[in-house]
C-alpha positions in Angstrom: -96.0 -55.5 83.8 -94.6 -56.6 80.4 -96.6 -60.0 79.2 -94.9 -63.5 77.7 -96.3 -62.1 74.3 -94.6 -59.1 74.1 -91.2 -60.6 75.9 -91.2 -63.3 73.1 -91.5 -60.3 70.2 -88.8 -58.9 71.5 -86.8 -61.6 71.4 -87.4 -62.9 67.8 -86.7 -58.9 66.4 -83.5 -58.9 68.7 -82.1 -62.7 67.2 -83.8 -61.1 63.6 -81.5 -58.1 63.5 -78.1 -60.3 64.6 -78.5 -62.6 61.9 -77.9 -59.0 59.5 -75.2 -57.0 60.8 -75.0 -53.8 58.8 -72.4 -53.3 56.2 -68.8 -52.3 57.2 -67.8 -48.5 56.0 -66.6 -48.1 52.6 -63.0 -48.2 52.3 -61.2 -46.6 49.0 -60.2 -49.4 46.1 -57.1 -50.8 45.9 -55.4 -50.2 42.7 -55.9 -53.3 40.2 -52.5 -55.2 38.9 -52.5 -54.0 35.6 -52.9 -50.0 37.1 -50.8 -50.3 39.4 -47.8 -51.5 36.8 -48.8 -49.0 34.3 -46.2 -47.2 32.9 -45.6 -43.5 33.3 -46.7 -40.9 30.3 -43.6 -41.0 27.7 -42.0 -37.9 27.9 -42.4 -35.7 24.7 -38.5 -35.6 23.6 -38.4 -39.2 24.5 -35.5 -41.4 22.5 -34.7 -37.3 20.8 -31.4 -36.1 20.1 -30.5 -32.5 20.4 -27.6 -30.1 20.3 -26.6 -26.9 21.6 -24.5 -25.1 20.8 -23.4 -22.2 22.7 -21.0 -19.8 20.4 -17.5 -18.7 21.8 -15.7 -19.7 24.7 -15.0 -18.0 27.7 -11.3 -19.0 27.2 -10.8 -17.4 23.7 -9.3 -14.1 24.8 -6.2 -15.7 26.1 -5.4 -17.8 22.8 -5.4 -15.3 20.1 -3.0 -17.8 18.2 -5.7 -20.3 18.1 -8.8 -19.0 17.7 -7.2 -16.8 14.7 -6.1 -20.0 12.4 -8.0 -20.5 9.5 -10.3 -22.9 9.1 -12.1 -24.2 5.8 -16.2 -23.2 5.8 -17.3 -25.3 2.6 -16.8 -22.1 0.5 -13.9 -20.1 1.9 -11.6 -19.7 4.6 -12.6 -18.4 8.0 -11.0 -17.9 11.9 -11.4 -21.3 13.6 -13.1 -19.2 15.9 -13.9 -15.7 17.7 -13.8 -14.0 21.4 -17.5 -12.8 20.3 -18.5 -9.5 21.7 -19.7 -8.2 25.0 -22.0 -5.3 26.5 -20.4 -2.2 26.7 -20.4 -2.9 30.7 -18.2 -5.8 29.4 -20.7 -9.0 30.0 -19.5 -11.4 27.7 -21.5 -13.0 24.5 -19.6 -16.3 25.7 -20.8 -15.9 29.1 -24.3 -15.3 27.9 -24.6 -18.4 25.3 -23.3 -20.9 27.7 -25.9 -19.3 30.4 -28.7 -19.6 27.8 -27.8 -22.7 26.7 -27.2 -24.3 30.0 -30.6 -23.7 31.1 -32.3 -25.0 27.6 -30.2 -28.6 28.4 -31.6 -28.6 31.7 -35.2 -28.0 29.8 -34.8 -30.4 27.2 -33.8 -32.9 29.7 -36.5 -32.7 31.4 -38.8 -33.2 28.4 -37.0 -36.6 27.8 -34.0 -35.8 25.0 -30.7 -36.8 25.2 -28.9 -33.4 24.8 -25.3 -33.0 22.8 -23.4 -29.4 23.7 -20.5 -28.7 21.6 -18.5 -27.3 24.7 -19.8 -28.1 28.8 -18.0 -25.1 30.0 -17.3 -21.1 29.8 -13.5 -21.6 31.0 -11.9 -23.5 27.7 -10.9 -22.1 24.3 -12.8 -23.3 21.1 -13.4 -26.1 19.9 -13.2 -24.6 16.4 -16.4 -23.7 14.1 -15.4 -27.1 12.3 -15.3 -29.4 15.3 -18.7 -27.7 16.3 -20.3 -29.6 13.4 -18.7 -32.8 13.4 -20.0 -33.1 16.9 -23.3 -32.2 15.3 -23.1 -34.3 12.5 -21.8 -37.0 14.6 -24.3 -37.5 17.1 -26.8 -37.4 14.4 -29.2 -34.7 15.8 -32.6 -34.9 15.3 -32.5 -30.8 15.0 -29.6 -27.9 16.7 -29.5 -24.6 17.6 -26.1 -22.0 17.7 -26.8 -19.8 20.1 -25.5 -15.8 19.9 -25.5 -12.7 21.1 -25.0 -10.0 17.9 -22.5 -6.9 18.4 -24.3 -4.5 16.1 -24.8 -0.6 16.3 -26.1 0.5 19.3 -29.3 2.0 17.6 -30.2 -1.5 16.7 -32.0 -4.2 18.5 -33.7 -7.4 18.4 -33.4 -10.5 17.4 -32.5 -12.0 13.8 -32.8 -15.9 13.0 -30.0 -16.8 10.4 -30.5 -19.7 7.9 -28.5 -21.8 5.6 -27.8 -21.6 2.1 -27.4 -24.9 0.1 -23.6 -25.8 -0.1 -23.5 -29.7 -0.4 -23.1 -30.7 2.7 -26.3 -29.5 4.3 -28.8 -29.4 1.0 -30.8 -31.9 2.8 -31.4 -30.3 6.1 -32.4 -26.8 4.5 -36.3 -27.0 4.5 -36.2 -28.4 7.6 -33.6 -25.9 9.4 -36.1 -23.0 7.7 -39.2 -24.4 9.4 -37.2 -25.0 12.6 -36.5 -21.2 12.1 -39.9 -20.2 12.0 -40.9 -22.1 14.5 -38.2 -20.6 16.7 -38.5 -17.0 15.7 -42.8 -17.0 16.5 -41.7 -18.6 19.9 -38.9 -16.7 20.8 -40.7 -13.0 20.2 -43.9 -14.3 22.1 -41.9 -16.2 24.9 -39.1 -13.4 25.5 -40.7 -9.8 24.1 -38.1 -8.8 22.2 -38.4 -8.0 18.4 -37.5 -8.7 15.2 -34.0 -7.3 14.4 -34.4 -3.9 12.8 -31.0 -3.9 11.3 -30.6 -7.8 10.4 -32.0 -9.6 8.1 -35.4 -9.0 6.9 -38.2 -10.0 8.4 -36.0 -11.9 11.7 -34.3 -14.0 9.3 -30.7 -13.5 7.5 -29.7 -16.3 5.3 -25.8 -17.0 5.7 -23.5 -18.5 3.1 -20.4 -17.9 5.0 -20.8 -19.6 8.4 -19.6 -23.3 8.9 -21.7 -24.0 12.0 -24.3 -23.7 9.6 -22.7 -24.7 5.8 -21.3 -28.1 7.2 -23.6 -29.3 9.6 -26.2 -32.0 8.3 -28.5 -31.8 10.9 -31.0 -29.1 10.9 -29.9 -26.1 12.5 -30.4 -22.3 12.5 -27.9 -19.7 14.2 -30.2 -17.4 16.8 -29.0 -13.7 17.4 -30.6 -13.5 20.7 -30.4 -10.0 20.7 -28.0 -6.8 19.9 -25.4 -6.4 23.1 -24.3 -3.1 21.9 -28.0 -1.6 22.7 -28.9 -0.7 25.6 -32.0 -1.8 26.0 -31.5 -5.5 25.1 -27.8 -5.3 26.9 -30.5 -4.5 30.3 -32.3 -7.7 29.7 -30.0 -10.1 28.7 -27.5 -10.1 31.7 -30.6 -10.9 33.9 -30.8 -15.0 34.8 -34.4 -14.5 34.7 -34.2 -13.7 31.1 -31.9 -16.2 30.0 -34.6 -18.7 31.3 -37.0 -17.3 29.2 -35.0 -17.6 26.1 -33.8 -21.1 27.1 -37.5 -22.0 27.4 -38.9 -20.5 24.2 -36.1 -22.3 22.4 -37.0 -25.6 24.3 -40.8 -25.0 23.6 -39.4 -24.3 19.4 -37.7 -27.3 19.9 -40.1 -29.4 21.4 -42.8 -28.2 18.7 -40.2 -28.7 15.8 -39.8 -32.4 16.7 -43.0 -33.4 17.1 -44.6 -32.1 13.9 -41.8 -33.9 11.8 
């Protein structure tokens, strides 16, 4: 038999232990105003210009008459523009720049740039090597690339970077194009595997005094040679789409790294 005493205990403990109730279970915290209104991360290319552009045109072979006028380069005449060359399995250079460059917009995109091409298809003829740069020059890029495919012998290979020389119009971009150029030639090698040109150039770099893309254009630029179409081992890479995003993203990483040391 219980006693009064103990039923009294048991009564103060039990009116104790309601006047506490234990803690609810920890819930997660809700994000405060200011976090949850932060801004995303600014993109690395953010309020960046850029061009491309992808030498040829798809469309060239079926206006000779065209392509074949001359055009003035800042130091001589020139054709307003080529066919380019091919693999001797007949995979076009246009084909391949447009490829490359396609996928290097869709990069630099990404990383926040606006992105100017100097043609948005393989099917057209031109635009000439002149209109190239005034599209260039015009959108006032913060730095371009021309982007080729060489035709050289077939015991050649690699890939060769190729410069400006003053000529007026463009003596204020050539440090800069230069230093783009290293930039893209370390890049490129590591990114893709392929090596310096042994037959162009000295060292991966060729500097040209005879090419508008690069004597008019006030931007800074360099011309890549991707790689040597006539050889068989860099014609066996470069048709492959999984290659072509490798050079497209060495080139944006070039880019990228370019434009954020100037």
């Amino acid at each position: 038999m219980i006693g009064t005493g103990a039923i009294v205990a048991a009564l103060i403990a039990l009116a104790l232990a309601g006047s506490h109730p234990a803690p609810p279970p920890a819930t997660a915290t809700a994000p405060s105003p200011a976090e949850a209104t932060a801004p995303a991360p600014a993109k690395p290319l953010a309020g960046k210009v850029v061009g491309i552009d992808p030498g040829h045109n798809g469309g060239n072979f079926t206006d000779p008459s065209f392509i074949n006028r001359p055009v003035w380069n800042g130091r001589e005449e020139e054709a307003c523009d080529t066919t380019g060359t091919e693999t001797d399995g007949g995979y076009t250079e246009a084909r391949f720049n447009f490829n490359v460059a396609s996928y290097l917009r869709a990069d630099l995109i990404a990383e926040g740039a606006k992105v100017v091409m100097t043609r948005r298809s393989n099917h057209g003829v031109g635009p000439c090597i002149t209109r190239r740069a005034q599209i260039l020059n015009k959108a006032g890029a913060d730095v371009a690339i021309d982007i080729h495919a060489d035709g050289g012998p077939p015991g050649g290979r690699g890939v060769a970077i190729l410069t400006p020389v003053p000529d007026g119009p463009n003596d204020g971009v050539i440090a800069s194009s230069k230093r783009f150029g290293r930039i893209l030639l370390r890049r490129y090698t590591a990114v893709t595997g392929i090596p310096i040109s042994n037959y162009d150039g000295s060292g991966g770099f060729a500097p040209r005094d005879n090419l508008a893309g690069l004597n008019l254009t006030t931007v800074p630029k360099v011309l890549i040679e991707c790689l040597n179409m006539r050889n068989a081992a860099d014609a066996a890479r470069l048709v492959k789409p999984a290659f072509q995003r490798l050079a497209a993203k060495s080139m944006a990483e070039a880019i990228t790294a370019f434009l954020r040391s100037r």
